[in-house]
N, C-alpha and C positions, 0 to 999 in steps of 0.2 A: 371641334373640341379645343380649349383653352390648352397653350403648355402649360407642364408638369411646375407648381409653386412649390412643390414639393416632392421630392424626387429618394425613393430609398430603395437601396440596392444591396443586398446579403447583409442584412444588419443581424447581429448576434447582440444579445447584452445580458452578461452574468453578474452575480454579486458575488463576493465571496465573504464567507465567517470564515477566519482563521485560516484552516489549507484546505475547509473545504466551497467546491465553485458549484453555486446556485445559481441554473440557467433561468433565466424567465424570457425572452425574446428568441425564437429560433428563426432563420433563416428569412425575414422578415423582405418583402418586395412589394413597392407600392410608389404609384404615382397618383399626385393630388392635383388636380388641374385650376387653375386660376376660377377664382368666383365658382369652387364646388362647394356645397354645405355635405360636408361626411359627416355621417352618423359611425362611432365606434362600441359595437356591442358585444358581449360576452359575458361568460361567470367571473365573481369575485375572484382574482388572482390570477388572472389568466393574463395580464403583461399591456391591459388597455390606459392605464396610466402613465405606467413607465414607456408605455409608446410614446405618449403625450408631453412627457417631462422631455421624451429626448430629442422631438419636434421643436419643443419650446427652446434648448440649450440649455435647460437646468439640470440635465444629465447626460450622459458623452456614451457612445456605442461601444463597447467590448471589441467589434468590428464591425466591418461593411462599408459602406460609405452614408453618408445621408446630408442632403444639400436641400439651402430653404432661400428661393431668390439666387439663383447661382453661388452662393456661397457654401461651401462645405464647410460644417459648423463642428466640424468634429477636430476640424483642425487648428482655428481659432486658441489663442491663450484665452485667460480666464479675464484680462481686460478688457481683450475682444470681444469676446464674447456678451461681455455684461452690456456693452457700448452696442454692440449685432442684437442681442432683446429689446433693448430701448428703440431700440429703430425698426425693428418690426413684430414682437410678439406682442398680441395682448390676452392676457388669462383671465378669463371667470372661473373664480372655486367655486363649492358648492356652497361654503358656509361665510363666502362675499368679503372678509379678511378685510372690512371695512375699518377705518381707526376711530374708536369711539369719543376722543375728544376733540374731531374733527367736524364740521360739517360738511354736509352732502358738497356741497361746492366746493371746498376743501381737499375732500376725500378725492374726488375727480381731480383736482387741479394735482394733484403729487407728482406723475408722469411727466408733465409738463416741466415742475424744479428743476429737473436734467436736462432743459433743450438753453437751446438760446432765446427763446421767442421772450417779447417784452414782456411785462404785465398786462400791456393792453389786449396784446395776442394773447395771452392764456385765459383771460377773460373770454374771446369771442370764441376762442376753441368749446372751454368749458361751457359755458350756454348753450353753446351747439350742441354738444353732448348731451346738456341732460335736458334740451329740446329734443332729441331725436328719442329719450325713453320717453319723455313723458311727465318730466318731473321740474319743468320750471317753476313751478308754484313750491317747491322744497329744496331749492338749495340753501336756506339759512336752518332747516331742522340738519338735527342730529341722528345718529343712526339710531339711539333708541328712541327716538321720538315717528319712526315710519315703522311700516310693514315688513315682515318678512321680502314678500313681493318687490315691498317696494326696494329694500336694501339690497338686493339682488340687481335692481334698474338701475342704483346709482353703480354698483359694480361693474354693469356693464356699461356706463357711462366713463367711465374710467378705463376700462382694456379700451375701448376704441376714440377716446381722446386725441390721441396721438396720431389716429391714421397709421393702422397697424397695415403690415402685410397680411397676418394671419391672426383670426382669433381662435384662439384654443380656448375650449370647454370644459372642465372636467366635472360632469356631473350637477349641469345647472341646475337641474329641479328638484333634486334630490333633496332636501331640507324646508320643499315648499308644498301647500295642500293643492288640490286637484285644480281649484281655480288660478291662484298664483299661477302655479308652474304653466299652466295653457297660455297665459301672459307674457309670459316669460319667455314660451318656445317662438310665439304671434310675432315674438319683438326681434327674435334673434333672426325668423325666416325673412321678415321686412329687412332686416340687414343683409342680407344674403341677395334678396331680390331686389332690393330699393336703390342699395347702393356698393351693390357688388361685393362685398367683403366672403372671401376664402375663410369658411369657417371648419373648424374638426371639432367633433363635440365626442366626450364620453359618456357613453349613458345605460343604464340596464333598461331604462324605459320605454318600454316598445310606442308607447303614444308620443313623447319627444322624438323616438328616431322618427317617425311617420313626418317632423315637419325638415327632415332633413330631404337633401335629393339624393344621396349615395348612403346604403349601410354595409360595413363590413365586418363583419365577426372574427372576434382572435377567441381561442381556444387552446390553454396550456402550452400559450407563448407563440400559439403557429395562427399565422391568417387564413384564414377560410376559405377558400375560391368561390 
C-alpha cells in the first residue's frame, strides 16, 4: 500500500451562529494512500462536504491535525495557502462553475494564469487536457454551445491541467442524466487508473461510488468503520 497523501488525525470542525457552536465533523481519522479513488457516501448533512472543502484548504479544522503532501494545511496563512491549492488541489463541482464567456480552451487554461509556464506551455498542457476528456474537437465552443456531459469533461480538464496532487469531487454526477454521468464516472476511474491521480470524490450515488476502489460513509459528522 501507497503512503498516506492524506493524512487526518482527531479532526473536529464546528461552525458557530452567534455563541452558539454547530458541530458537523466529530473526531474524524483517516488515511488516504497515494493513487486511491475514495468514494465519500452519506446522508445530506452529515459533514461529506465540509470533509472535502477542508481537504481542499478552502476550510480550516476547528482541531486535529490534517496534512496533504507532508504539508499541514491548517497551519498555513491564507497566502499559503492560496499558493499550496494551486499547486496541488484540483476541484470538480457538480454544477462545472465553468465561465460562460470563455471558451472550452480558455476555461481550462485559467489555472495555468497563476504558474510561470510560457504560452507555449499552456498551450501543450491545455490540449493535453482536454485530449485526455475527449474534447479536442471543442476547445473553440462555448459552454452553452456543449452538453451537460460534456461541460462537466471540460471541468475536468481544468482541475487536472495543472497536474494536481489530488482531485477532489464533490458531487460529479449529480446534475447529469444516467448516460452522462456513466461517462463521466468511465473518465474519472481512467484517471485513477491510467494515470495514477489520488482522487476523493463525494457522492450519494451508489453507481458512481461502484467506479471508485475505497467507499467510506460519514454519518452525522462521524466516519463509519
Amino acid at each position: 500500500m501507497n503512503a498516506p497523501i492524506v493524512k487526518i488525525l482527531g479532526l473536529f470542525k464546528s461552525y458557530y451562529r452567534d455563541s452558539l457552536e454547530i458541530p458537523v465533523l466529530h473526531d474524524i481519522n483517516l488515511d488516504i494512500p497515494q493513487g486511491q479513488f475514495l468514494a465519500l457516501m452519506g446522508p445530506s448533512g452529515s459533514g461529506k462536504t465540509t470533509l472535502l472543502n477542508l481537504i481542499a484548504g478552502i476550510d480550516r479544522p476547528t482541531s486535529g491535525t490534517l496534512a496533504v503532501a507532508g504539508e499541514e494545511i491548517g497551519k498555513l496563512t491564507e497566502q499559503q495557502m492560496a499558493k499550496w491549492r494551486s499547486r496541488h488541489i484540483g476541484f470538480i463541482f457538480q454544477f462545472y462553475n465553468l465561465l460562460p464567456v470563455l471558451t472550452a480552451y480558455e476555461n481550462v487554461e485559467l489555472p495555468l494564469l497563476l504558474t510561470s509556464l510560457s504560452r507555449k506551455e499552456r498551450k501543450e498542457h491545455v490540449e493535453t487536457a482536454l485530449s485526455i476528456v475527449g474534447l479536442s474537437d471543442r476547445m473553440k465552443h462555448y459552454p452553452r454551445q456543449l452538453s451537460g456531459g460534456q461541460e462537466q469533461r471540460v471541468a475536468i480538464a481544468r482541475a487536472v491541467v495543472s497536474d494536481p496532487t489530488l482531485l477532489l469531487a464533490d458531487e460529479p454526477t449529480g446534475d447529469l442524466d444516467k448516460n452522462s454521468a456513466e461517462d463521466i464516472m468511465t473518465l474519472l476511474a481512467r484517471l485513477n487508473k491510467e494515470y495514477g491521480k489520488t482522487i476523493v470524490m463525494v457522492t450519494h450515488d451508489p453507481r458512481a461510488a461502484e467506479k471508485a476502489n475505497f467507499v467510506r460513509h460519514l454519518d452525522k459528522g462521524e466516519l463509519q468503520q
